[in-house]
C-alpha positions in Angstrom: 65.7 127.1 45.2 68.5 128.7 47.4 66.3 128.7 50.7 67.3 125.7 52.1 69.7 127.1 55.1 69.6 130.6 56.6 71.3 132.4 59.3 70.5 133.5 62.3 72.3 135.2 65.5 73.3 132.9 68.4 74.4 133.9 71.9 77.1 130.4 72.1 78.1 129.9 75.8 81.3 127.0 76.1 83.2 126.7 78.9 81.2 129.0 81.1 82.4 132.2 78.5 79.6 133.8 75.9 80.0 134.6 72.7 77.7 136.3 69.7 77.9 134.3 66.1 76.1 133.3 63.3 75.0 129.8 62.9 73.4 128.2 60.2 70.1 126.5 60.5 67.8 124.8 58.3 64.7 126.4 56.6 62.0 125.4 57.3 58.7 126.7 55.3 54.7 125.6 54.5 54.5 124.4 51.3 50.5 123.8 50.0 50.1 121.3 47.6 47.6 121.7 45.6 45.5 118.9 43.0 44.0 120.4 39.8 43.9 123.8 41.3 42.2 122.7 44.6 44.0 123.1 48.0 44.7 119.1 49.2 47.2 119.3 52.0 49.4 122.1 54.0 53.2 120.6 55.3 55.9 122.4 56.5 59.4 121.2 54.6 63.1 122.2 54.0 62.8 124.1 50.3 63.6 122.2 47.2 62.2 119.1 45.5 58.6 120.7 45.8 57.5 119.1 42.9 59.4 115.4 44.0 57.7 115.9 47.0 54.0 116.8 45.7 54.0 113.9 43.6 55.4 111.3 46.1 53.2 112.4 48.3 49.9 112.1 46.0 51.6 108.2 44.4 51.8 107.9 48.6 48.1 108.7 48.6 47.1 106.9 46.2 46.2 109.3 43.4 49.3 108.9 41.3 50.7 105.4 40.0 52.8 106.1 36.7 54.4 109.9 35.2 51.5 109.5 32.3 49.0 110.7 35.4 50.5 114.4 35.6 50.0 116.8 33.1 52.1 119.6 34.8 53.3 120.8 38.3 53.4 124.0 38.9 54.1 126.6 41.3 51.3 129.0 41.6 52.0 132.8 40.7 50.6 135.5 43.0 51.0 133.5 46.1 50.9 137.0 48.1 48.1 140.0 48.4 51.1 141.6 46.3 51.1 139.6 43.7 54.6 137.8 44.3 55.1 134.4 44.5 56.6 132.5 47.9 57.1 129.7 46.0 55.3 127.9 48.8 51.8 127.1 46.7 52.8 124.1 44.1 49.6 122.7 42.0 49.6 119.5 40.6 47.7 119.0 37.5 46.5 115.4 36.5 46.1 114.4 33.0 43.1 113.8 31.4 41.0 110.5 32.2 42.8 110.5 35.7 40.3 110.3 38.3 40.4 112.7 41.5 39.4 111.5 44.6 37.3 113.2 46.9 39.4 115.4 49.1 37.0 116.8 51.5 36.3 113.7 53.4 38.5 112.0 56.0 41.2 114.6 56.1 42.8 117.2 57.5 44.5 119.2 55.3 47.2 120.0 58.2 50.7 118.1 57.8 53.2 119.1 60.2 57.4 118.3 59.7 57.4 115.8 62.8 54.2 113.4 62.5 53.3 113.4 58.4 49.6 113.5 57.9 47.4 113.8 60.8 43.7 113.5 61.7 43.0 110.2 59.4 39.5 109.4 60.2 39.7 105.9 60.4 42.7 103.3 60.1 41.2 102.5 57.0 41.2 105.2 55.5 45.7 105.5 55.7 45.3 101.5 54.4 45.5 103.0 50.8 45.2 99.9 48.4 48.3 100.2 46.3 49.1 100.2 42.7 52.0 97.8 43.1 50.8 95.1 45.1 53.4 92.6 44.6 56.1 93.0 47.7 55.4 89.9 48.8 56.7 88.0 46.1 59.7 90.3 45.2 62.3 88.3 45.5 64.8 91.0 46.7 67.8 89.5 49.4 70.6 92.0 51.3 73.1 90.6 52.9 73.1 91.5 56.4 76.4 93.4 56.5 75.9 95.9 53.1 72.4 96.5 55.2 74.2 97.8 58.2 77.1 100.1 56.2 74.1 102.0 54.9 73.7 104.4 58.1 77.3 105.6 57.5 77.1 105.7 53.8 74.2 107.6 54.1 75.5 110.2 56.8 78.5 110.9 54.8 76.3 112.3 51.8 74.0 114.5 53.9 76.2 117.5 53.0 73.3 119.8 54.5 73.0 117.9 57.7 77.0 118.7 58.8 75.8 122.5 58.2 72.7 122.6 60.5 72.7 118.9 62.4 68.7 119.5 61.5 67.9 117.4 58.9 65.9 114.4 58.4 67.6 111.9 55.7 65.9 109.0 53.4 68.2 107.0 51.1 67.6 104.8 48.4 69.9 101.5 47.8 70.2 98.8 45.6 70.2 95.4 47.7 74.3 95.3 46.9 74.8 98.8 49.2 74.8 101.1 46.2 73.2 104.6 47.5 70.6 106.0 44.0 69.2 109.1 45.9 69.5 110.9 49.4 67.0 113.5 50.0 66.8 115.7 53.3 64.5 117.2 54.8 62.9 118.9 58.5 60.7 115.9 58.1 61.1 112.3 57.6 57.9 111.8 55.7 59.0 114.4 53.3 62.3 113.4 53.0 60.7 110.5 51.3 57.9 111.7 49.6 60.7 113.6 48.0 62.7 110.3 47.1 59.2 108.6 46.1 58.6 111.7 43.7 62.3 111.5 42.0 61.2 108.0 41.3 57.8 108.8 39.6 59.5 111.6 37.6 61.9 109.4 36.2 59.7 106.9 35.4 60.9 104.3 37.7 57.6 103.2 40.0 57.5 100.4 41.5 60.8 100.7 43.5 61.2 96.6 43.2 64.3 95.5 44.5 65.2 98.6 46.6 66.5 99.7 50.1 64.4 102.6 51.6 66.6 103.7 55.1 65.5 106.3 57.0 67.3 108.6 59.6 65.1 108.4 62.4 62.2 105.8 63.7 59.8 103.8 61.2 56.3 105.1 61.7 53.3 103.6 59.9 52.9 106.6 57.6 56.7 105.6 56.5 55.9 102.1 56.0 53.2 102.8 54.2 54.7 105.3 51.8 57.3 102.2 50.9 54.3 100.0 50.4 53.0 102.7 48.1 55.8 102.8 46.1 56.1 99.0 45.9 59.7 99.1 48.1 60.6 96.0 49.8 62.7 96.7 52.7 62.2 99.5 55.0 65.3 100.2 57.2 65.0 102.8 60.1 68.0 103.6 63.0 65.5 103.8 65.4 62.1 102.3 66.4 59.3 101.1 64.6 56.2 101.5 65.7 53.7 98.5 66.4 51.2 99.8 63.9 54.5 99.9 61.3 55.2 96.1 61.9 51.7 95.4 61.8 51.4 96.8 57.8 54.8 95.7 57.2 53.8 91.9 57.8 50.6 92.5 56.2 52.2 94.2 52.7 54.9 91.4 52.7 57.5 94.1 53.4 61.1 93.9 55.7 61.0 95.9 57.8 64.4 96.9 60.1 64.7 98.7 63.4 67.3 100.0 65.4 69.6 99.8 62.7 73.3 100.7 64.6 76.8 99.3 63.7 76.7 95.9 63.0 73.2 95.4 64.9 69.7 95.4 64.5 66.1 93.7 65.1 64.2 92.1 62.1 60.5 93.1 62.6 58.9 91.5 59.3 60.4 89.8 56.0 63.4 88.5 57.9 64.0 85.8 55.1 65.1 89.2 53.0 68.0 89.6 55.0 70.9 87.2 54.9 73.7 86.4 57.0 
């Protein structure tokens, strides 16, 4: 998938002089996921990982827990009235015995890049019971300064960011600092739906013992795709919100905020982090 940057033409004023140039922004494009040939949900994403990020974002629903569950994942010819294929349709298949939730309650099948899934009818309905329910008890401690070199460790490896200064970033650390997986994305819940769904490709759900960080703030959607895939410490350079702290003291999950230099605020799980 080449589509992940494209050009465009600028008019660039510095200095009070103008100037025509090409700049390079990120791509951003729908992507329809779709769950044994039924549309589920619509989100607009940066191109690449579709499959990572179908996946993590059915195990973030609930409907997928181990790689057995999938029988393929797919993306679906004749896209087009002509017959060609965006590459924009991806179908995920479950395996047989797997059983498929209803999809036509309780949803709207509109995701946008900025607020992850929207028009939940109820807060119980996003408290998705998961299949690894045992964060509270994972015994998981980072030492308070490898926690804060994540943000740089992170920005240095988001190669696409320094093109476009666009992208969303989710990264995925042992407790000891070392950085398994960056994905990047125009949005923050796909950025880790697409970490999630490298995860449950390679067999390695739950995430016990891991570092999710996140680029931006720590909504409840986020904290609940960690809970999802049984992470233990959630780590966001910006705010959470109440509803996040809320799940995160309820899941027995850590949750940071406001992670900068060498601060930060400790919203839930502070025993996790040591000094």
């Amino acid at each position: 998938m080449g589509r992940v940057t494209e050009r465009r033409r600028v008019v660039r004023i510095r200095n009070g002089g103008a100037g025509v140039r090409p700049d390079t922004l990120v791509a951003e494009e729908p992507l329809e996921i779709r769950l044994n040939g039924k549309p589920l949900a619509i989100t607009m994403r940066t191109p690449g990982d579709d499959f990572a990020l179908a996946v993590g974002f059915l195990v973030s629903e609930g409907v997928l827990a181990a790689a057995s569950d999938v029988q393929a994942v797919t993306y679906c010819e004749g896209a087009t009235e002509d017959g060609s294929n965006t590459y924009n349709v991806v179908n995920v298949q479950l395996a047989a015995g797997v059983r498929v939730p209803d999809i036509t309650l309780e949803r709207n099948v509109y995701t946008t890049s900025s607020c992850g899934l929207c028009g939940k009818a109820s807060l119980d309905a996003v408290r998705t019971a998961t299949r690894f329910p045992g964060i509270a008890a994972d015994p998981a401690r980072v030492p308070a300064e490898v926690l804060c070199a994540m943000p740089d460790r992170l920005r240095e490896a988001q190669k696409v960011f320094d093109r476009t200064g666009g992208l969303h970033a989710a990264g995925l650390f042992t407790a000891q600092g070392e950085l398994l997986d960056l994905r990047e994305d125009v949005g923050r819940h796909n950025a880790v739906d697409k970490i999630v769904g490298r995860a449950f490709q390679a067999g390695r759900l739950p995430l016990a013992g891991a570092v999710l960080l996140v680029s931006g703030r720590a909504s409840f959607e986020l904290v609940q795709k960690a809970v999802m895939a049984g992470i233990p410490v959630l780590a966001a350079v910006s705010a959470p919100s109440s509803l996040a702290v809320d799940l995160a003291l309820e899941s027995g999950m850590t949750l940071v905020g406001f992670l900068r230099g060498p601060d930060m605020n400790i919203y839930a799980g502070e025993e996790r982090i040591t000094l």
